[in-house]
C-alpha positions as CSV (number, residue, x, y, z in Angstrom):
1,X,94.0,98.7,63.1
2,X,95.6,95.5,64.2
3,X,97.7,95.3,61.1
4,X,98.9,99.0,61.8
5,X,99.6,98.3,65.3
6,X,101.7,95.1,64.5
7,X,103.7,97.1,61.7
8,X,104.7,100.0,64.0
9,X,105.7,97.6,67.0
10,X,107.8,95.7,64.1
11,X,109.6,98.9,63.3
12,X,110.0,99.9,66.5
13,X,111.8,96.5,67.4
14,X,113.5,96.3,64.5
15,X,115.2,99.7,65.1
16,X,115.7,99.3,69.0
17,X,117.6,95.9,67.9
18,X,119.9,98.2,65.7
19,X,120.9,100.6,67.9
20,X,121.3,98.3,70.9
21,X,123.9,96.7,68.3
22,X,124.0,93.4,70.0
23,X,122.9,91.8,66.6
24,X,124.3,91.8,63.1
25,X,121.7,94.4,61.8
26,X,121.2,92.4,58.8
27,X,120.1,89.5,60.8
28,X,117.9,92.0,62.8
29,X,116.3,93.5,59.4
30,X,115.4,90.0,57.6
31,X,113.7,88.5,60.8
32,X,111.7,91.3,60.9
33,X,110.6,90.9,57.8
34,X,109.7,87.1,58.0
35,X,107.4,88.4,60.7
36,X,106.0,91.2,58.3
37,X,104.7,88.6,55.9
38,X,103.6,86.1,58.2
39,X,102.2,88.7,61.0
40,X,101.2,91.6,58.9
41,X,100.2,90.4,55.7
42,X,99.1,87.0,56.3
43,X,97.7,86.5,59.7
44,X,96.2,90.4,60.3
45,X,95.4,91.8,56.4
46,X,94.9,87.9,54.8
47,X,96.6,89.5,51.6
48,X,98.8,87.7,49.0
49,X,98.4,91.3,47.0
50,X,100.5,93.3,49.7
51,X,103.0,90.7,50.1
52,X,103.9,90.6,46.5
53,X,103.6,94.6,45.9
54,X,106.1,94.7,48.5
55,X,108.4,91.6,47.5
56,X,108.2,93.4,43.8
57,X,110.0,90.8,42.1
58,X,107.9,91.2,38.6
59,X,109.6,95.0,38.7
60,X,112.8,93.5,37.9
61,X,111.3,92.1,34.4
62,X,109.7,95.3,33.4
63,X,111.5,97.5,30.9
64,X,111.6,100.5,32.6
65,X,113.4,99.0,35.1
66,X,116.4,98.6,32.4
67,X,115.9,101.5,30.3
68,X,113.5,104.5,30.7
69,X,113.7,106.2,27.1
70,X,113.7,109.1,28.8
71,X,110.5,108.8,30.8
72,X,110.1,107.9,34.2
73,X,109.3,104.6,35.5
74,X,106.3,104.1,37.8
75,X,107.2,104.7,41.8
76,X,106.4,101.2,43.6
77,X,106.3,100.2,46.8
78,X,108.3,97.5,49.0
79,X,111.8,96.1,48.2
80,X,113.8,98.9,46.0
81,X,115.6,96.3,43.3
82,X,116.8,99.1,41.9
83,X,119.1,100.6,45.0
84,X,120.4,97.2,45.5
85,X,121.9,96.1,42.0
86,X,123.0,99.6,41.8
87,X,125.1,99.0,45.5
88,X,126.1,95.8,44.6
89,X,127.3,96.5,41.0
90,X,129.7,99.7,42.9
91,X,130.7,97.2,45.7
92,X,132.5,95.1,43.2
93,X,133.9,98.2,41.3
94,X,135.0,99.6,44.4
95,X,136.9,95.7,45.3
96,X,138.9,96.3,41.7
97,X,139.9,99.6,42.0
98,X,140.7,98.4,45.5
99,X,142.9,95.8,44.6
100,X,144.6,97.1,41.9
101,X,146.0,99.6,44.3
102,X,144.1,103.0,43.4
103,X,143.1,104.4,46.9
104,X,146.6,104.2,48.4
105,X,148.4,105.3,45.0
106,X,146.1,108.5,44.6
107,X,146.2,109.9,48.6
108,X,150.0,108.9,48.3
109,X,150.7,110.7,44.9
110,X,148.4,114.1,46.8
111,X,150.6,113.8,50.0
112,X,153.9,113.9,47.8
113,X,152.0,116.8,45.2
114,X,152.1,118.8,48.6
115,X,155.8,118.0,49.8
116,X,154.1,116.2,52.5
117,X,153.5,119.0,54.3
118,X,151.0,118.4,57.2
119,X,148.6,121.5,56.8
120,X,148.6,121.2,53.2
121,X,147.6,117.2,53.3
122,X,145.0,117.9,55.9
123,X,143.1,120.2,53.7
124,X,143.9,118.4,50.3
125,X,142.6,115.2,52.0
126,X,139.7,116.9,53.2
127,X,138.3,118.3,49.8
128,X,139.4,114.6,48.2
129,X,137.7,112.6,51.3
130,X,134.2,115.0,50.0
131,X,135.1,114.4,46.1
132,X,135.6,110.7,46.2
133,X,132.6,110.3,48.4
134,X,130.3,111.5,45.8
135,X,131.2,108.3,43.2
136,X,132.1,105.9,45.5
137,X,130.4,104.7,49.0
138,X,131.9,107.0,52.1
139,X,132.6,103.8,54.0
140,X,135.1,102.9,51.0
141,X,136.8,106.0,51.3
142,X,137.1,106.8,55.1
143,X,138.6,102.8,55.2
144,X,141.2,103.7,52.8
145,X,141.8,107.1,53.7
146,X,142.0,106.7,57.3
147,X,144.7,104.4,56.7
148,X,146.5,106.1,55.0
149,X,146.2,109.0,57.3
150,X,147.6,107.1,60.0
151,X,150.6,105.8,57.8
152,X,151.6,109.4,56.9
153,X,150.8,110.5,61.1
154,X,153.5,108.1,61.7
155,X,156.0,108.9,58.9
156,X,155.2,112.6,59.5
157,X,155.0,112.6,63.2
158,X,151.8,114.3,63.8
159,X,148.1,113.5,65.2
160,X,145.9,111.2,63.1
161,X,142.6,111.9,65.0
162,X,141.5,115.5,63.9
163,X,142.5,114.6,59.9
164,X,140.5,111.7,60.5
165,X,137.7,113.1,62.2
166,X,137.6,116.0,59.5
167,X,138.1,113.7,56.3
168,X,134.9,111.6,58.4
169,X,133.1,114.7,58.1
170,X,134.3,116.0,54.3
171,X,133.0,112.0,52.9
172,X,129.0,112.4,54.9
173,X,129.1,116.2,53.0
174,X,130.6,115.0,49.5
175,X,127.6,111.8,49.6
176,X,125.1,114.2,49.9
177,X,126.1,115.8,46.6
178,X,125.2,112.8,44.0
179,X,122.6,110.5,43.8
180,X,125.3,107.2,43.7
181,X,127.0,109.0,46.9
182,X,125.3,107.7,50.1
183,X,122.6,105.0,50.5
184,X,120.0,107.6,51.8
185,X,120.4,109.4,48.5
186,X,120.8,106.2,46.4
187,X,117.0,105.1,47.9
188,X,115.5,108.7,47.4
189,X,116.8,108.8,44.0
190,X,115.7,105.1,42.8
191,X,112.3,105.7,44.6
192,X,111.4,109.3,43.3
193,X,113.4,109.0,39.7
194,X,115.7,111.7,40.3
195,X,118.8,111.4,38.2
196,X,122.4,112.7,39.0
197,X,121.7,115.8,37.3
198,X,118.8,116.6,39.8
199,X,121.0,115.5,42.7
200,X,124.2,117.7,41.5
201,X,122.2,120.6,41.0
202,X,120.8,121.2,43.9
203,X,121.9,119.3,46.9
204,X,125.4,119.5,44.7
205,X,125.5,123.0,45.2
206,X,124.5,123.0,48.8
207,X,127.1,120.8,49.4
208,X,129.7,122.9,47.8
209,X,129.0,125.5,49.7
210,X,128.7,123.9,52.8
211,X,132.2,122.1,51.6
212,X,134.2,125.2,51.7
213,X,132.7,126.7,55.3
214,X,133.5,123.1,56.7
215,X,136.8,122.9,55.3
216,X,137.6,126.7,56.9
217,X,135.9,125.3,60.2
218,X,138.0,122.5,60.6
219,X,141.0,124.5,59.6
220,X,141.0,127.1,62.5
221,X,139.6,124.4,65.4
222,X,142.4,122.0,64.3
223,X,145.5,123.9,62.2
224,X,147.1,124.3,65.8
225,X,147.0,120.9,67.2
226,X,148.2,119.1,63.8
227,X,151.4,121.0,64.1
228,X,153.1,119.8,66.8
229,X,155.5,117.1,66.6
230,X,154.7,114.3,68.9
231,X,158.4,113.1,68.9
232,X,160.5,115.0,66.9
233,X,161.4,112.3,64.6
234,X,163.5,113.3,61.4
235,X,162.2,111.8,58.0
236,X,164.1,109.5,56.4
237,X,162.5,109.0,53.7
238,X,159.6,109.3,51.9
239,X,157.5,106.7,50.3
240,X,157.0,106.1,46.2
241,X,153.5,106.6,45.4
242,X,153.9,103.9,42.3
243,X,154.6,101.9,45.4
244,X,150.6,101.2,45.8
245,X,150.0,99.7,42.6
246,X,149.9,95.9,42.7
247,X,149.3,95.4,39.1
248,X,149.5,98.0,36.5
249,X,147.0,96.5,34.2
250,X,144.5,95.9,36.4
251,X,145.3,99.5,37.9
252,X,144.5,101.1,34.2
253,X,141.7,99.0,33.4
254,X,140.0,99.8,37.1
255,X,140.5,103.3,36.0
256,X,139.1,103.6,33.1
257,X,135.8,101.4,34.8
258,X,135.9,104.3,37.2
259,X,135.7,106.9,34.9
260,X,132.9,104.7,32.5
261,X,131.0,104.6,35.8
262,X,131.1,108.6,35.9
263,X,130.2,109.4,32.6
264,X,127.1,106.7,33.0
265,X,125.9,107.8,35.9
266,X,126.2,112.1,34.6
267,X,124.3,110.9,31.3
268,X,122.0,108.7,32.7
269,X,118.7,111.2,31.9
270,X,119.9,111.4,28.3
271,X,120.7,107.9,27.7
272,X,117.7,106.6,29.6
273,X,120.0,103.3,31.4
274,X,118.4,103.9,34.9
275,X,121.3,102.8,37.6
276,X,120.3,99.5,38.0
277,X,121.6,98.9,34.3
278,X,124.8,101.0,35.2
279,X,125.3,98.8,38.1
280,X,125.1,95.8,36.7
281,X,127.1,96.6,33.6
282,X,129.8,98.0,36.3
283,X,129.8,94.7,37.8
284,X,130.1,92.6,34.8
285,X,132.9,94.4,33.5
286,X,134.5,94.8,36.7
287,X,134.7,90.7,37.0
288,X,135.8,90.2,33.6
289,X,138.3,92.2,33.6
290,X,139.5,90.9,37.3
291,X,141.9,88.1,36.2
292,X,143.4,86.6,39.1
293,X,141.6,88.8,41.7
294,X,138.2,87.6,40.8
295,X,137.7,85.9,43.7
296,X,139.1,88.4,46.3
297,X,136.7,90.9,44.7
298,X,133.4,88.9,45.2
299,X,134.7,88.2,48.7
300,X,134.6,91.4,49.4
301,X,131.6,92.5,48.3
302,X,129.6,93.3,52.0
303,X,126.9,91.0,51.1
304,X,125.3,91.9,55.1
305,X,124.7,95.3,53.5
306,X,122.6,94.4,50.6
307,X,120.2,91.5,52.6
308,X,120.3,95.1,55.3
309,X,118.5,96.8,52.4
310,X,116.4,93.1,51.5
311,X,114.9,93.0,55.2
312,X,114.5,97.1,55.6
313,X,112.8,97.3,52.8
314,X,110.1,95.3,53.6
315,X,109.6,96.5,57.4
316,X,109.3,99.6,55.9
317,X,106.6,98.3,53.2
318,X,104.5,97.0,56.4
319,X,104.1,100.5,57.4
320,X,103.3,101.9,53.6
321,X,100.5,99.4,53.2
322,X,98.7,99.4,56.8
323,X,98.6,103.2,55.7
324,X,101.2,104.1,58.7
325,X,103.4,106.2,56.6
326,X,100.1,108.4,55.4
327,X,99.0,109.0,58.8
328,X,102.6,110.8,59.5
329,X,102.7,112.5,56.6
330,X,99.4,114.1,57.5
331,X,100.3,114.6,61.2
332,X,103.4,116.9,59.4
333,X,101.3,118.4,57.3
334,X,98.6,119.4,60.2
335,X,101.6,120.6,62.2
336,X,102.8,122.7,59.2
337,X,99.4,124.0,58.4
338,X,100.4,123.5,54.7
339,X,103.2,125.7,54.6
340,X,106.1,124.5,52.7
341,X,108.9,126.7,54.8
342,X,107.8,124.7,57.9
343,X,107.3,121.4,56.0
344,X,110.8,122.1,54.8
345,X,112.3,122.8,58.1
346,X,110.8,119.6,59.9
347,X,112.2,117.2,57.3
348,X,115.5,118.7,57.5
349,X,115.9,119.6,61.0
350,X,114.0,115.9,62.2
351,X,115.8,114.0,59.7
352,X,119.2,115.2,60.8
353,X,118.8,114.9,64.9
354,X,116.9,111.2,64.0
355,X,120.4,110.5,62.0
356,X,122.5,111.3,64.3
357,X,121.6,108.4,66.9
358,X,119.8,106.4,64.4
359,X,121.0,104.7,61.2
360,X,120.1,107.3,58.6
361,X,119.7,104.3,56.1
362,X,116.1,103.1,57.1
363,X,115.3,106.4,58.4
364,X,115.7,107.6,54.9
365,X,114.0,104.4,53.5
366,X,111.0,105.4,56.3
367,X,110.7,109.0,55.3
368,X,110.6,108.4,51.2
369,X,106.5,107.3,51.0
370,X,106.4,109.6,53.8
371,X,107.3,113.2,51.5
372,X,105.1,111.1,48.9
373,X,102.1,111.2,51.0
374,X,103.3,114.8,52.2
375,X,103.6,116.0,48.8
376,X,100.5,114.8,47.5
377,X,98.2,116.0,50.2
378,X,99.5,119.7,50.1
379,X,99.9,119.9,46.5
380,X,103.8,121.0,47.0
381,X,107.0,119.9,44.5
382,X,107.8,116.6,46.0
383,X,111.4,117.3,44.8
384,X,111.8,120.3,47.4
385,X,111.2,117.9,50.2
386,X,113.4,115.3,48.8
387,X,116.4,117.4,48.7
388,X,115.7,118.5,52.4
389,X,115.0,114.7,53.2
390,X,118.6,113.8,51.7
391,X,120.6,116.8,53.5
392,X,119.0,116.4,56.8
393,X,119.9,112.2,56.5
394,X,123.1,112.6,54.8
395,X,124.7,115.4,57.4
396,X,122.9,114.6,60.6
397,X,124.3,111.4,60.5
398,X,127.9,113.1,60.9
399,X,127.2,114.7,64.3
400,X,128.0,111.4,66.5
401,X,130.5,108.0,66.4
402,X,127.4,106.3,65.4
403,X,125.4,108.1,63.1
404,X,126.2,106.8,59.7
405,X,128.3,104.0,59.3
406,X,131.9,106.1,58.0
407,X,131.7,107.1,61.3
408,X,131.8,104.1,62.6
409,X,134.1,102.4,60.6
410,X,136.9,105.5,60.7
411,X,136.6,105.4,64.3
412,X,137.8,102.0,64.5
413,X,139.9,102.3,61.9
414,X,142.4,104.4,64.3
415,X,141.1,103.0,67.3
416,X,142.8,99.8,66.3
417,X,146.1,101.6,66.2
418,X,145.3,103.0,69.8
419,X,143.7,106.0,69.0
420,X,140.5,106.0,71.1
421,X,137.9,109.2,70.2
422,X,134.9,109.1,72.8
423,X,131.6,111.1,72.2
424,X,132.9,114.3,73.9
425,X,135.8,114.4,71.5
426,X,134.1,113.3,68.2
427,X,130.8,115.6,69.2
428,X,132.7,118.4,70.3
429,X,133.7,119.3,66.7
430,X,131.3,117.3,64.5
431,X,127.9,119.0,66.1
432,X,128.8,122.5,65.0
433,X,129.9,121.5,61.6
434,X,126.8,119.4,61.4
435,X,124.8,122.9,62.4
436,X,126.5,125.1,59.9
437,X,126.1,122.8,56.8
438,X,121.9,122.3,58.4
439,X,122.4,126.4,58.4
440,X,123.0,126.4,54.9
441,X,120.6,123.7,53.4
442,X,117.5,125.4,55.1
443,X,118.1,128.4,54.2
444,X,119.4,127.1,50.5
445,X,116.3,125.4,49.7
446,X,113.8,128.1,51.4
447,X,115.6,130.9,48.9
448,X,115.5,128.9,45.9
449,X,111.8,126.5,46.2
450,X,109.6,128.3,48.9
């Protein structure tokens, strides 16, 4: 019992601390869990066997961790190795593709495809803000895009802040596609050995729908506002999309690292390289083939992201082996009475609200063993409740500024060029997106599992 309640008060402290945001939340996640080990496992449960099950170091030196020849590797506990080479191995991809130009080249090239035409770029951008999101990390692509928004807002004379707002909304719907799209799906995938297949096929298709009733939505609330002029300037002239490319060679070669990454990451099932492999194989040929950038692309790496993961991790492995996370998962299925439509609809419908004013990173991390335990006790397709675990994460995190972290960082993205979007403006058309694209996914996964 005193092991449990020191767990829960951890977690609790640990996710105050974050939201409160007075702290670097990596700083926040690795002191609490120093004071897992040292509270939890040493000085309440006296065990060496939880500290290392949830460390899981030796899982790193397994061959399934490598290469599953087609069979699935054992589910573990604690620290996911797995999600983190994988994020770290796309971190430096991104930083080459990055440098090399590509994310200003290709939203320049679509605004000129489109005779820069306002309406047209707002709902090109929006369908490439969703398909870019499902390769590459949504943060990456609202940073580059919002830029780039503002730079044709200012060439083209029109408001930044609904594009913006909408291509925030389009990345948090394209993540929740792919397994490699947003953290929470990255750490649902790793932990229950779905592949991209799994993830494309069903929240995929979800997310397709949902993509083309957002895309409408956004269309009639904004289609108005984005054309009027805000000065009536007359445009000179318009700027060379070949313009973005710093280096053509490195531009090719980051290209064709992309599209390797793709074609990995589709064919992982049948080639049995789980993504940690993928990740680091990104990684390694992403620094070779670097040059002179080398070092600018291991600076940028967000190395606070990945020791994030380290410290969550193992907070959230307190609460798997005091039992915690089975306790909840029976309290759900109590609640339920055993019934998958309601288990369903709590995961989805509590996992998106939670996101929304939590970070949906360690809520997902929280929830995994939880849909384990759930799973197990009522004899249901774990699989069903992943797929509501990573829509409900995924989208509920787009309803407010500080829900997932694209939202954050597009907000300041524009805010630095004065462009200040409080609650009532972000909420006001991000909550009924948010509900129509929950709409969907409920219903979606109670037509096709329950």
């Amino acid at each position: 019992m005193a092991a449990q309640i020191a767990a829960v008060l951890i977690f609790l402290v640990m996710f105050l601390l974050i939201i409160m945001d007075k702290i670097e939340r990596h700083i926040i996640t690795l002191g609490c869990a120093v004071v897992t080990m040292v509270v939890v496992f040493g000085i309440c449960m006296h065990s060496m066997t939880a500290l290392t099950e949830t460390l899981n170091v030796a899982q790193i030196f397994t061959r399934g961790f490598w290469y599953t020849a087609g069979e699935a590797s054992e589910s573990s506990a604690g620290i996911n190795w797995a999600t983190i080479i994988f994020v770290a191995g796309m971190m430096i991809m991104v930083e080459g593709m990055a440098a090399a130009g590509f994310f200003r080249w290709l939203c320049m090239t679509i605004a000129k495809a489109v005779k820069y035409k306002v309406i047209p770029i707002f709902i090109t951008f929006m369908f490439m803000s969703s398909i870019l999101a499902m390769f590459i990390d949504s943060i990456t692509v609202i940073l580059f895009l919002a830029a780039v928004t503002l730079e044709l807002a200012d060439l083209l004379d029109f408001d930044p802040v609904p594009m913006v707002l909408a291509e925030i909304f389009c990345a948090n719907l394209g993540g929740s596609a792919t397994m490699c799209g947003d953290p929470p799906n990255i750490i649902v995938g790793t932990s229950l050995q779905l592949t991209f297949a799994d993830f494309i096929t069903n929240t995929g298709v979800l997310a397709g729908i949902s993509l083309i009733l957002v895309v409408i939505y956004y269309y009639l609330i904004f289609h108005k506002e984005l054309r009027v002029k805000r000065t009536g300037k007359v445009v000179a002239e318009y700027p060379d999309p070949k313009s973005a490319i710093t280096n053509k060679t490195s531009f090719a070669i980051s290209t064709v690292i992309f599209l390797c990454a793709v074609v990995l990451l589709v064919t992982h099932a049948q080639t049995g390289l789980t993504v940690a492999t993928i990740g680091l194989g990104i990684a390694i040929v992403t620094l070779i083939t670097s040059g002179k950038n080398i070092v600018k692309v291991i600076k940028g790496v967000d190395y606070k992201t990945l020791l994030f993961f380290i410290g969550l991790f193992v907070v959230v492995g307190g609460l798997e082996q005091t039992n915690v996370l089975k306790l909840i998962a029976e309290f759900i299925g109590s609640v339920s009475g055993g019934n998958l439509y309601v288990m369903v609809a709590i995961i989805i419908w509590v996992s998106a609200i939670a996101s929304a004013f939590v970070d949906n990173i360690p809520f997902a991390a929280t929830m995994v063993p939880v849909i384990q335990s759930l799973a197990a006790l009522n004899g249901v397709n774990i699989s069903t409740l992943a797929w509501g675990l990573s829509m409900g994460t995924d989208i509920g995190g787009s309803a407010t500024p500080i829900g997932a972290s694209a939202n954050v960082v597009g907000m300041s993205v524009i805010a630095k060029e004065g462009h200040i979007v409080g609650w009532g403006k972000y909420c006001k058309s991000a909550v009924p997106a948010t509900i129509i694209v929950m709409v969907v996914a409920t219903v979606g996964i109670w037509l096709r599992y329950c």
